[in-house]
C-alpha positions in Angstrom: -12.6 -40.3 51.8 -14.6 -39.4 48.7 -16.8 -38.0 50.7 -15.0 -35.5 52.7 -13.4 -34.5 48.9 -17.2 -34.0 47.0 -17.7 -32.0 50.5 -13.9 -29.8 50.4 -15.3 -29.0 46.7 -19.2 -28.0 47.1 -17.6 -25.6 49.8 -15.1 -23.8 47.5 -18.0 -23.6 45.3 -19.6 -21.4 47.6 -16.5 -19.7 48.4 -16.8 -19.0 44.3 -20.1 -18.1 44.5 -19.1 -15.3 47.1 -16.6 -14.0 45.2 -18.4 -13.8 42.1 -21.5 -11.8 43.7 -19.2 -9.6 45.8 -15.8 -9.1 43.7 -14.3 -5.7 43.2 -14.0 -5.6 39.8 -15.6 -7.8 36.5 -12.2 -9.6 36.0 -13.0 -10.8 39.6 -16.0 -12.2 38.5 -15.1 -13.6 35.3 -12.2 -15.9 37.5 -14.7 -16.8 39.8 -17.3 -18.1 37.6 -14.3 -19.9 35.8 -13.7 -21.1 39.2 -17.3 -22.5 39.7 -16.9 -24.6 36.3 -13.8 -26.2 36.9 -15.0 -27.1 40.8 -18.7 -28.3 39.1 -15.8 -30.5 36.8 -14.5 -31.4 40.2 -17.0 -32.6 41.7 -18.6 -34.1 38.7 -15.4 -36.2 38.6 -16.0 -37.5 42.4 -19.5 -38.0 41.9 -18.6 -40.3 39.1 -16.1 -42.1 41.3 -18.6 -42.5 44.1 -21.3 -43.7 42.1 -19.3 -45.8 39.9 -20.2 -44.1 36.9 -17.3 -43.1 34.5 -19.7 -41.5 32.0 -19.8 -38.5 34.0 -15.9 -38.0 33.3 -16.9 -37.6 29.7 -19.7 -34.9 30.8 -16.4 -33.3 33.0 -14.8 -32.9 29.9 -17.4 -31.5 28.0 -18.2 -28.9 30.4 -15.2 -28.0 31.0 -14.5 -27.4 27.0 -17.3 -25.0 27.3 -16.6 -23.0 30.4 -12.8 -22.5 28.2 -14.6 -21.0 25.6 -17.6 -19.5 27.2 -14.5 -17.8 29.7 -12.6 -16.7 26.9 -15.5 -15.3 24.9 -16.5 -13.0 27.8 -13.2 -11.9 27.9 -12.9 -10.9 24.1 -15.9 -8.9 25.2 -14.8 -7.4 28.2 -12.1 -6.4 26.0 -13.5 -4.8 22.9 -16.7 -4.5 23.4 -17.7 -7.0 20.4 -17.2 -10.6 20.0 -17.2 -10.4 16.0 -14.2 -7.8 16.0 -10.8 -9.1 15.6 -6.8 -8.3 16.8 -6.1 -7.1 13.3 -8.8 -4.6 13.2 -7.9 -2.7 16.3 -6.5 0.7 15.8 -2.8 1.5 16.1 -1.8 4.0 18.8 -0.2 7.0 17.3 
């Protein structure tokens, strides 16, 4: 049963992969790799279970701390073209 779910998530992580190398657009991409992290979380989770080795939930959660920031950092980016500007510094729109 475990089995056939660490399998269901390796292949959305190549349907990830996919969509990261092919997608239209960078907000395509940026979803997608956020997509790779949480189904690495995934399966780190049911490799845990399989091997009976709960320490890999706290590496899940971890990693999955980082890929929030690491997602939302590339977006601030994406966004203004520097990651040490701010909200308040942006100009108003006249």
């Amino acid at each position: 049963m475990f089995t056939a779910a660490a399998i269901a998530v390796a292949l959305a992580h190549v349907f990830a992969v996919y969509r990261a190398l092919k997608g239209p657009t960078v907000f395509d991409r940026v979803l997608a790799a956020n997509t790779i992290g949480t189904a690495a979380i995934l399966l780190l989770a049911v490799l845990g279970f399989l091997t009976e080795r709960p320490e890999f939930l706290d590496i899940g959660i971890t990693y999955g701390l980082l890929n929030l920031i690491g997602t939302l950092a590339v977006l601030k980016f994406f966004r203004y073209g520097d990651l040490a500007r701010s909200a308040e510094e942006e100009p108003a729109d006249t």
